[in-house]
C-alpha positions in Angstrom: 0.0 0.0 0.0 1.4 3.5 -0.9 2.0 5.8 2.1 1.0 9.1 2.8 3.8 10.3 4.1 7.1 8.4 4.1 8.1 6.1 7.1 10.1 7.1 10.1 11.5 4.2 10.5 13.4 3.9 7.3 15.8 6.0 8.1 17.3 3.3 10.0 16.8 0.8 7.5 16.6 2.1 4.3 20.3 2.9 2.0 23.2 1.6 1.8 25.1 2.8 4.4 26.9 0.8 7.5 24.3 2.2 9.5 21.7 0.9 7.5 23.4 -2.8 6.8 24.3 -2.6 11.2 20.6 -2.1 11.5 19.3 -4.5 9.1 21.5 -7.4 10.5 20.5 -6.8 13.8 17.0 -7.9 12.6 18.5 -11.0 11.1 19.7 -11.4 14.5 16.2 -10.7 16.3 14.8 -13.3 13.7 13.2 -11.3 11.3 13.1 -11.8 7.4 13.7 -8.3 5.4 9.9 -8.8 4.2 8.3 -9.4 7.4 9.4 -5.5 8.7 10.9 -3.8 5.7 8.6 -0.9 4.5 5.8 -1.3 7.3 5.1 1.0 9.8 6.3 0.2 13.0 4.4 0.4 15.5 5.5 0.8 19.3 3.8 -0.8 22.2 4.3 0.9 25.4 3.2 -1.7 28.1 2.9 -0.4 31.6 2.5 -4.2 32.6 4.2 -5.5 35.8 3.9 -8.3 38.6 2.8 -5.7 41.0 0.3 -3.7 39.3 -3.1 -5.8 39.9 -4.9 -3.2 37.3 -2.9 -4.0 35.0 -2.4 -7.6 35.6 -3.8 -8.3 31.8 -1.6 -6.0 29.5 0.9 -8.7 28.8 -2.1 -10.7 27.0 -3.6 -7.9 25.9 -0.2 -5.9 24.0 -0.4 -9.7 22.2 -3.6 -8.7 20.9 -2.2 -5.6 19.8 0.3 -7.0 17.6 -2.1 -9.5 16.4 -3.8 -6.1 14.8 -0.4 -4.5 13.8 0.4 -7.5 11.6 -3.3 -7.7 10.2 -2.9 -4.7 9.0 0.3 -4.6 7.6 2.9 -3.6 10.5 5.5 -4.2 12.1 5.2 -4.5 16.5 7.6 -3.8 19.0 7.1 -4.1 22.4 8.6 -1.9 24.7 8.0 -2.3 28.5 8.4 0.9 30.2 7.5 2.2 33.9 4.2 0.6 35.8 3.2 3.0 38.3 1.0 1.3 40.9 -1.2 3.3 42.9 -1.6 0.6 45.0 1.9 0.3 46.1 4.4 2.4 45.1 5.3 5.4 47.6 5.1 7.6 48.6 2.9 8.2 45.7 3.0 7.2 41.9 2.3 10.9 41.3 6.2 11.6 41.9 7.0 9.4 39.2 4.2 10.6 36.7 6.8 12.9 34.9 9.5 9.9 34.7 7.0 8.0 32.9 6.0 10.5 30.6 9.9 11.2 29.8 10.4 7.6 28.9 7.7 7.2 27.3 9.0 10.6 25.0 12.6 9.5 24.5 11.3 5.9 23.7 9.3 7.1 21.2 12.1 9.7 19.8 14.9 7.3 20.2 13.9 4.4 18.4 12.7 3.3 15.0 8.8 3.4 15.4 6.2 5.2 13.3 3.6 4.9 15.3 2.8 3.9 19.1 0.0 2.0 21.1 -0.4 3.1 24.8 -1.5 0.4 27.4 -2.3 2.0 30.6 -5.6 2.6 32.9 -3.9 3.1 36.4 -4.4 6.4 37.6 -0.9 8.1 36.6 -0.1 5.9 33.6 -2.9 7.4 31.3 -1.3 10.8 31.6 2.0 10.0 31.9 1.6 8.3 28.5 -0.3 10.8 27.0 2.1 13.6 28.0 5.3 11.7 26.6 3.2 10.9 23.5 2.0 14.5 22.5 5.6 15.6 23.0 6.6 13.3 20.8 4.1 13.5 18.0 3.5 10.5 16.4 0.6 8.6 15.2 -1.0 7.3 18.7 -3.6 4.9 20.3 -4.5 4.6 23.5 -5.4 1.4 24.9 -7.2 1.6 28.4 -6.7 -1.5 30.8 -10.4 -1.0 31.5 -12.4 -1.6 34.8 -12.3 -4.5 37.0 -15.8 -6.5 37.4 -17.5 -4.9 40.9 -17.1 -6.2 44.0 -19.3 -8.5 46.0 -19.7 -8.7 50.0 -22.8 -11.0 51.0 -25.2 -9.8 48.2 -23.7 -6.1 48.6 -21.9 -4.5 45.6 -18.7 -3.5 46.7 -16.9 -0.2 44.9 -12.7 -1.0 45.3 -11.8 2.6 47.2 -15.2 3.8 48.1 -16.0 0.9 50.4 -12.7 0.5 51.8 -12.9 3.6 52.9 -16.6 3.4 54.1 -16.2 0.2 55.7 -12.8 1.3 57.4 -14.8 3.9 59.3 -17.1 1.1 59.9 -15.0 -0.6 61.5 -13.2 2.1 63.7 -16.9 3.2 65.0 -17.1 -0.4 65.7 -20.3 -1.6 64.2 -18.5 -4.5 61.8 -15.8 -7.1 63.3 -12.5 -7.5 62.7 -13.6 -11.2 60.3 -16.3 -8.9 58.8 -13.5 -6.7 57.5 -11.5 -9.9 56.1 -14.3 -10.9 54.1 -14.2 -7.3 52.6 -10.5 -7.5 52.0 -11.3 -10.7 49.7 -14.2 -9.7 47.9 -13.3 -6.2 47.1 -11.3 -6.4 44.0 -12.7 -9.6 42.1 -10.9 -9.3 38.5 -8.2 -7.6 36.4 -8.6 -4.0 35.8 -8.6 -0.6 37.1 -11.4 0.5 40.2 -14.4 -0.1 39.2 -16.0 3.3 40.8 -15.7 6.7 38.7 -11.7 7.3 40.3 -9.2 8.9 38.7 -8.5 5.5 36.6 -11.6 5.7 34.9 -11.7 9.5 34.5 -9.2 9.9 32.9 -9.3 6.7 30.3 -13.1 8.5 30.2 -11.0 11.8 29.4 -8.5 9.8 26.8 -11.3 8.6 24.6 -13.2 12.2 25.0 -10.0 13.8 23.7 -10.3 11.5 20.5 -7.2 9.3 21.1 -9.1 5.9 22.0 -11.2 3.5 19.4 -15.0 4.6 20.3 -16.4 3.2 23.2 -12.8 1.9 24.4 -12.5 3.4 27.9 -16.0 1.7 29.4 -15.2 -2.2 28.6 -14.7 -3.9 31.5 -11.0 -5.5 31.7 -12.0 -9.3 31.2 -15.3 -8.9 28.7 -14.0 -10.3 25.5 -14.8 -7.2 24.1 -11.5 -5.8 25.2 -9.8 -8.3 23.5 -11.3 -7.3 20.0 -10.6 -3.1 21.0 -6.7 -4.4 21.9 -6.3 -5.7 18.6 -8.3 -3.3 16.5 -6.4 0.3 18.4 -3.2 -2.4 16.6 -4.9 -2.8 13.2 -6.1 1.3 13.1 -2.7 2.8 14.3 -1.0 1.1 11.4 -3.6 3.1 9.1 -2.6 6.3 10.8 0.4 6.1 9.8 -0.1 5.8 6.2 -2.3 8.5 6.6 -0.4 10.6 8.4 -2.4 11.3 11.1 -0.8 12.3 14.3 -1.7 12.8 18.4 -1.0 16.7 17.6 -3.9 16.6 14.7 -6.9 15.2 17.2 -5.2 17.3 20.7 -6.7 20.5 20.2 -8.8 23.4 21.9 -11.8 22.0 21.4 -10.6 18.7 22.4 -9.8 19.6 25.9 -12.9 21.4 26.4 -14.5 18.4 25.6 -13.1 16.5 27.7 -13.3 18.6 30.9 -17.0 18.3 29.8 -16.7 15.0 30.1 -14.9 14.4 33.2 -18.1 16.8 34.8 -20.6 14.9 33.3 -19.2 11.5 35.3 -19.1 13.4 38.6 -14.8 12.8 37.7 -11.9 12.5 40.1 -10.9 15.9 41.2 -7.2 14.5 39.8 -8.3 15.2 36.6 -7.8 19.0 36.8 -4.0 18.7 37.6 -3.8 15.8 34.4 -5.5 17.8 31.7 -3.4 20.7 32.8 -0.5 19.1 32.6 -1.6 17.1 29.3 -2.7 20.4 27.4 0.6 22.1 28.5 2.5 18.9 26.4 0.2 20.0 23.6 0.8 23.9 24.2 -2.8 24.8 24.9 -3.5 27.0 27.5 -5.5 25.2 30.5 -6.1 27.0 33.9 -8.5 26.1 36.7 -10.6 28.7 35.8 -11.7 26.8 32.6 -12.7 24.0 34.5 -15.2 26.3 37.1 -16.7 27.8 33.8 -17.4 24.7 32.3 -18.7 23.5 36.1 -21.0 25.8 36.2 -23.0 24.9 32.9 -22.4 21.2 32.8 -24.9 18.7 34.8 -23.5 15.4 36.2 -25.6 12.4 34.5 -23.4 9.1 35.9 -24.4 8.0 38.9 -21.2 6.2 39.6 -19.8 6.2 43.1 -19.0 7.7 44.8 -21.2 10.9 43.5 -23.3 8.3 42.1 -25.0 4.7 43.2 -23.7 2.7 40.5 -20.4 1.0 38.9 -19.0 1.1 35.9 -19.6 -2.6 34.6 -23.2 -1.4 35.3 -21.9 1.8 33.7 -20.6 0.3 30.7 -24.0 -2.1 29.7 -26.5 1.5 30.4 -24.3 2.5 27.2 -20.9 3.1 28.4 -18.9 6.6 27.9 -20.5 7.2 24.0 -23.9 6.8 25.6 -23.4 9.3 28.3 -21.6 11.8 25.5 -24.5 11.1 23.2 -26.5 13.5 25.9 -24.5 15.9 25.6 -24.2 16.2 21.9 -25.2 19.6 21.3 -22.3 20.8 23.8 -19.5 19.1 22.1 -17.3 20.1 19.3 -18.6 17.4 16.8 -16.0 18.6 13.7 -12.7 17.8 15.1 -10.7 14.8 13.7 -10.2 11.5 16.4 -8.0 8.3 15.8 -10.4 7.3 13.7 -9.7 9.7 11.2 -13.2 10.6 11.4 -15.2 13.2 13.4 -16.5 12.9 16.5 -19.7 13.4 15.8 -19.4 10.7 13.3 -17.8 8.5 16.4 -20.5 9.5 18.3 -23.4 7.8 15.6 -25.3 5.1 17.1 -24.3 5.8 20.5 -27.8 5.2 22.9 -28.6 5.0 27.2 -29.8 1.9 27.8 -30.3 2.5 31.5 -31.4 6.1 32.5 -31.2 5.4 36.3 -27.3 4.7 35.7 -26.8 7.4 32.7 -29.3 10.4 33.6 -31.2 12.3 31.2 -29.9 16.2 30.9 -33.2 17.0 32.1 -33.1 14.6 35.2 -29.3 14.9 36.4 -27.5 13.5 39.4 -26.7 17.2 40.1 -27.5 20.4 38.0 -23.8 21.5 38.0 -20.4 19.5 37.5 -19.8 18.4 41.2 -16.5 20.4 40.8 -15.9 23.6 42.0 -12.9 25.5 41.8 -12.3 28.3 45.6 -10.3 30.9 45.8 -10.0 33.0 48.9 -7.1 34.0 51.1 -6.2 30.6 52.0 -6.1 29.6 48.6 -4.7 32.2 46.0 -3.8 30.5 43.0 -6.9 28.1 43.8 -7.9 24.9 45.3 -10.7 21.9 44.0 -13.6 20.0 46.1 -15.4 17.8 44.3 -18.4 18.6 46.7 -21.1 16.5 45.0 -19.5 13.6 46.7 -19.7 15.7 50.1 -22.4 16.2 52.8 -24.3 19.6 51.3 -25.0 20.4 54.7 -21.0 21.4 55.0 -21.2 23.4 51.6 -21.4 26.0 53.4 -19.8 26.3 56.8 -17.2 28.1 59.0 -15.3 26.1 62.0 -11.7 26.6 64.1 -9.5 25.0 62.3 -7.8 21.8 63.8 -3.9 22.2 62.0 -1.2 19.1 61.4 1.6 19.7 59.9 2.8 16.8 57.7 1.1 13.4 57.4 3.3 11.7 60.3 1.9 15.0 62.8 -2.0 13.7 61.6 -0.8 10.1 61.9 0.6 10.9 65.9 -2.4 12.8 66.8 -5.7 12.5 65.1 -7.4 9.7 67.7 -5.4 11.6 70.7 -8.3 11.5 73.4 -7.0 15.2 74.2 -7.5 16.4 70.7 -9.7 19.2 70.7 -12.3 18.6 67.7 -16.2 18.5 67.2 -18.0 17.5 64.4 -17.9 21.4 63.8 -13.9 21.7 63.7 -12.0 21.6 59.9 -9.7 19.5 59.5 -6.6 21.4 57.9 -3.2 19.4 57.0 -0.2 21.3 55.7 2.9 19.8 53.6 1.5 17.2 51.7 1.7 19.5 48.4 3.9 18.7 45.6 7.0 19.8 47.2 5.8 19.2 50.6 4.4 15.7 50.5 6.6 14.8 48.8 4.6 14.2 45.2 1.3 15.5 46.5 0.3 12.2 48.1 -3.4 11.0 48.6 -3.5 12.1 52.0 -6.3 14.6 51.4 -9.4 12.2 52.5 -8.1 13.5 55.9 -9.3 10.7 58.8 -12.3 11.4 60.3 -11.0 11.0 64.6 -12.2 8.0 65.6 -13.9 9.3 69.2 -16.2 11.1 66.7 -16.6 8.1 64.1 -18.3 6.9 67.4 -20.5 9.5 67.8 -21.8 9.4 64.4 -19.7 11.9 62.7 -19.4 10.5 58.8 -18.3 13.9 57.6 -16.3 17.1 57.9 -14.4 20.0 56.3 -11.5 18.8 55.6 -8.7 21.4 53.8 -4.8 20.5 52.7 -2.6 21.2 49.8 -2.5 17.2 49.1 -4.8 14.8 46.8 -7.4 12.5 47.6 -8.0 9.5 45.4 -10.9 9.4 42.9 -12.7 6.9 45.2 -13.1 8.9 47.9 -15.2 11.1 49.0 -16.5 14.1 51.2 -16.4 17.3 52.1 -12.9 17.4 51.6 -10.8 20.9 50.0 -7.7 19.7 47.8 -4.7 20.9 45.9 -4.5 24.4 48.2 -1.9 26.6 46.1 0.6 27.3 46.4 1.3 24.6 48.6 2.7 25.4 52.4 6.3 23.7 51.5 6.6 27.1 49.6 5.2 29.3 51.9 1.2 29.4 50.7 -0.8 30.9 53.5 -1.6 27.1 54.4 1.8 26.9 56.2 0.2 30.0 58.1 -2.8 28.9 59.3 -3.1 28.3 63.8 -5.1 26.2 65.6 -8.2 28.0 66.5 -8.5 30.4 63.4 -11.9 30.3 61.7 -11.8 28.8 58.5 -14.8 29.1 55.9 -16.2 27.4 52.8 -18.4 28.5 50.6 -18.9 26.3 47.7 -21.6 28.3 46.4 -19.4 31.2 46.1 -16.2 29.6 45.7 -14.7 30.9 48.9 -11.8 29.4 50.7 -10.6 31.4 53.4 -9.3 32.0 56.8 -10.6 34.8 58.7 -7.9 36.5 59.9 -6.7 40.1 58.9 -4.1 40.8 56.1 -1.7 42.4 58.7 -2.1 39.1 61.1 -1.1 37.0 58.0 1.9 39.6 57.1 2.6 38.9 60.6 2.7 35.1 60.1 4.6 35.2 57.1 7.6 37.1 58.1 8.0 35.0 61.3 8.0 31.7 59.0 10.8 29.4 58.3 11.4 27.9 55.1 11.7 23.8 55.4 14.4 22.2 53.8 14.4 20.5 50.8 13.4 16.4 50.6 15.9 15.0 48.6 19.4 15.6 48.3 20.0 13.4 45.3 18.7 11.7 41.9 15.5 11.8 40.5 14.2 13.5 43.8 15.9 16.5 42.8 15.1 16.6 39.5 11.7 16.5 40.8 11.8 19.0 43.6 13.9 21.6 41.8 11.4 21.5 38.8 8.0 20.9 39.5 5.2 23.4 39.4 2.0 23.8 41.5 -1.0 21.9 41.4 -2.5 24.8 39.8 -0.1 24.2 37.0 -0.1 20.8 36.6 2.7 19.6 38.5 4.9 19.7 35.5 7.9 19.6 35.0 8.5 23.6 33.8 11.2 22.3 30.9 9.1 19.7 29.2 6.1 22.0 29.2 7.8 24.6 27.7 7.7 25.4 23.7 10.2 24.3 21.9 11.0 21.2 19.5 14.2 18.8 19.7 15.8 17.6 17.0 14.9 14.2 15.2 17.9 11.3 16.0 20.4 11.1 13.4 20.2 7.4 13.0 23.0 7.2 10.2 
């Protein structure tokens, strides 16, 4: 088949040069007969498989499906196993290895000789990692998401891997489920390969991926083990290998209106509040200009129509047969930007054909929403100057609005030492604030921001409370619970400044975060405050503390956001 534009790849393996006959007998060497890979695309597969990431327990079988659709269509696969970042396990948070990923996935991509890529990722950080290293490096792109696991089963009761763990933990510290109850719940939890099955960040931002245009339709709802994902694995291989020869590329389908879409998206599910700081970040790779206030704008005029936990009653295998993510963007039709250009090569209004609710208690109608607004809301305030996130439809409304002394920790190991202290002085009235777990601070911005609930008033009933900090919470969770403060107190934000005692008030109807103290009292503060020192004192923590930007930016890395193009590899 004549190509569009001429291969990449052939400038490793095309003349006559020793370069050229080095490369060439190399693939003798890998096996590889000059007709099986000579003048075919070549297509990358970046596999975030590992032994230790249980989402993504899968992607070994499921990268074979992808070069099962490379070759049908005329490639040439490589697989490339690069970073899994477990939010399970690794610490103190995948976040602080985000960037990593997304640099190996660029210099992967630039280094070698590959036309095209497929992405496999789902786990929270992987999907923009990849993303990010992908639109830097510009090449024809898929994204393959590992997909959700099947839900989770307790004695008849659905069980939502994060949501309940978190519910039933509380459970257990009031004391109304034993110690073998909350062994059963360890085992029936997570039941199946695949990311969480509730609307977290893993499935808001795979949801975000295909809104964007970089997924085959309908790829980001399909459960990990329906056979369904097998057929999606090996068609993303089959349709990259056509981008190439058409020259289609991530930086075509990653514009404007693609972002906006997909912030529309994420509202409409009721997303992860982690999505703000990934889009940032992703539309900064792409050099489109993404703030916080774009996401409050859209907030305001987008309704939430999944009911997924946890702002929602469902899952998403339940999710997924009510019509999955095209179903739910099918109601919002007239919202979207229906011209621009996907993977597909078509539009998405053309991806979009066909697409139907089955289910309207588990997709709602625009006229019969979850919530009237996104569920996001972005404060500002003294206590927040460059901005913080609560995603407050998962909250208690009756804390939407409310003003309490604030109850301060500094650093997670101060909350660990004293939140069930008998002494403590809290009520159900207090707010919770924790300082320094920020990007600097945390270090990585950690998913400390579901801050404990003390257990004395688990006891008395308490299931909720403000809670405010410059960390994360993970998409699972829930309540009334103020994230990302910036800047962060590592750097000095008035966080750092806030005393036990001082009234703190939220007003998620007005988008007020503040501490009510005078400007002269915080001057005062300020100039009496020490700077900490820095976390790391060698390697990749460096690199990461002495370059990363606040939450309200993206948590970047300033110098691959930055304009600029390098150099192709001069591979003779």
């Amino acid at each position: 088949m004549e190509h569009a534009v001429k291969l990449r790849s052939a400038e490793w393996f095309e003349g006559e040069g020793l370069r050229a006959f080095s490369h060439n007998a190399r693939m003798r060497q890998l096996g590889m007969n000059p007709e099986e890979h000579l003048g075919k695309p070549v297509i990358a597969i970046l596999n975030t498989w590992s032994g230790i990431n249980p989402c993504h327990m899968h992607l070994r079988e499921r990268a074979q499906q992808v070069e099962r659709g490379v070759w049908e269509a005329g490639g040439y696969p490589l697989e490339f196993p690069v970073s899994t970042l477990s939010e399970t396990y690794q610490k103190p948070t995948p976040m602080l290895y985000r960037n990593m990923l997304s640099m190996e996935t660029e210099e992967i991509l630039r280094s070698y000789p590959v036309d095209g890529c497929v992405l496999m990722g789902g786990c929270d950080k992987t999907t923009p990692a990849l993303l990010m290293g992908a639109a830097s490096a510009g090449l024809p792109t898929v994204f393959v998401p590992a997909g959700p696991m099947l839900r989770g089963n307790w004695r008849g009761q659905k069980l939502a891997s994060g949501t309940d763990m978190w519910r039933f933990w509380d459970e257990k510290r009031a004391g109304t489920i034993s110690s073998a109850d909350w062994a059963e719940i360890q085992s029936g939890l997570a039941r199946s390969p695949g990311t969480c099955m509730t609307m977290g960040t893993a499935s808001t931002m795979t949801a975000a991926a295909e809104a964007l245009g970089l997924t085959l339709p309908g790829a980001s709802s399909i459960p990990a083990v329906d056979s369904a994902h097998h057929r999606m694995a090996a068609a993303s291989g089959m349709r990259v290998v056509e981008m190439v020869r058409q020259g289609l590329t991530i930086g075509d389908v990653l514009s404007p209106e693609a972002y906006e879409d997909a912030i529309r998206t994420v509202l409409a599910l009721g997303g992860s509040t982690n999505s703000y700081i990934h889009l940032i970040a992703m539309a900064g790779r792409s050099q489109i200009s993404l703030s916080l206030d774009d996401f409050d704008r859209l907030s305001r005029e987008v309704p939430v129509l999944a009911s997924v936990q946890p702002a929602g009653e469902h899952l998403m295998e339940d999710f997924y047969y009510a019509g999955g993510l095209r179903g739910l963007l099918s109601q919002l039709r007239d919202s979207l930007h229906l011209k621009r250009i996907t993977v597909t090569g078509r539009t998405f209004g053309e991806d979009l054909e066909g697409a139907e609710v089955y289910d309207s208690s588990v997709i709602r109608p625009v006229d019969d929403p979850v919530s009237t607004e996104g569920g996001l809301a972005v404060l500002r305030g003294n206590l927040a100057p460059d901005g913080a996130v609560i995603k407050y439809v998962a909250a208690d409304p009756a804390l939407w609005k409310h003003t309490g002394p604030a109850v301060v920790f500094h650093g997670y190991k101060d909350l660990q030492a004293r939140i069930n202290d008998p002494a403590l002085e809290v009520t159900k009235d207090s707010v919770i604030v924790l300082a320094g777990g920020g990007p600097k601070g945390g270090p990585g911005m950690p998913e400390y921001g579901m801050l404990p609930i003390p257990d004395k008033l688990l006891r008395e009933g308490v299931r909720d409370m403000v809670r405010v900090s410059d960390a994360r919470m993970s998409g699972t969770s829930y309540g009334a619970c103020v994230l990302h403060v910036a800047p962060e107190a590592h750097v000095g934000g008035p966080l750092a400044l806030v005393q036990d005692g001082d009234l703190v008030t939220l007003d998620v109807e007005a988008r007020v975060l503040r501490v009510e103290i005078s400007d002269e009292e915080m001057a005062r503060r300020r100039a009496a405050w020490t700077p900490p020192p820095p976390k790391f004192e060698r390697g990749y923590g460096v690199l990461y503390y002495e370059h990363i930007t606040q939450a309200n930016e993206g948590c970047d890395f300033e110098f691959l956001s930055r304009p600029g193009v390098n150099p192709e590899p001069n591979a003779h």
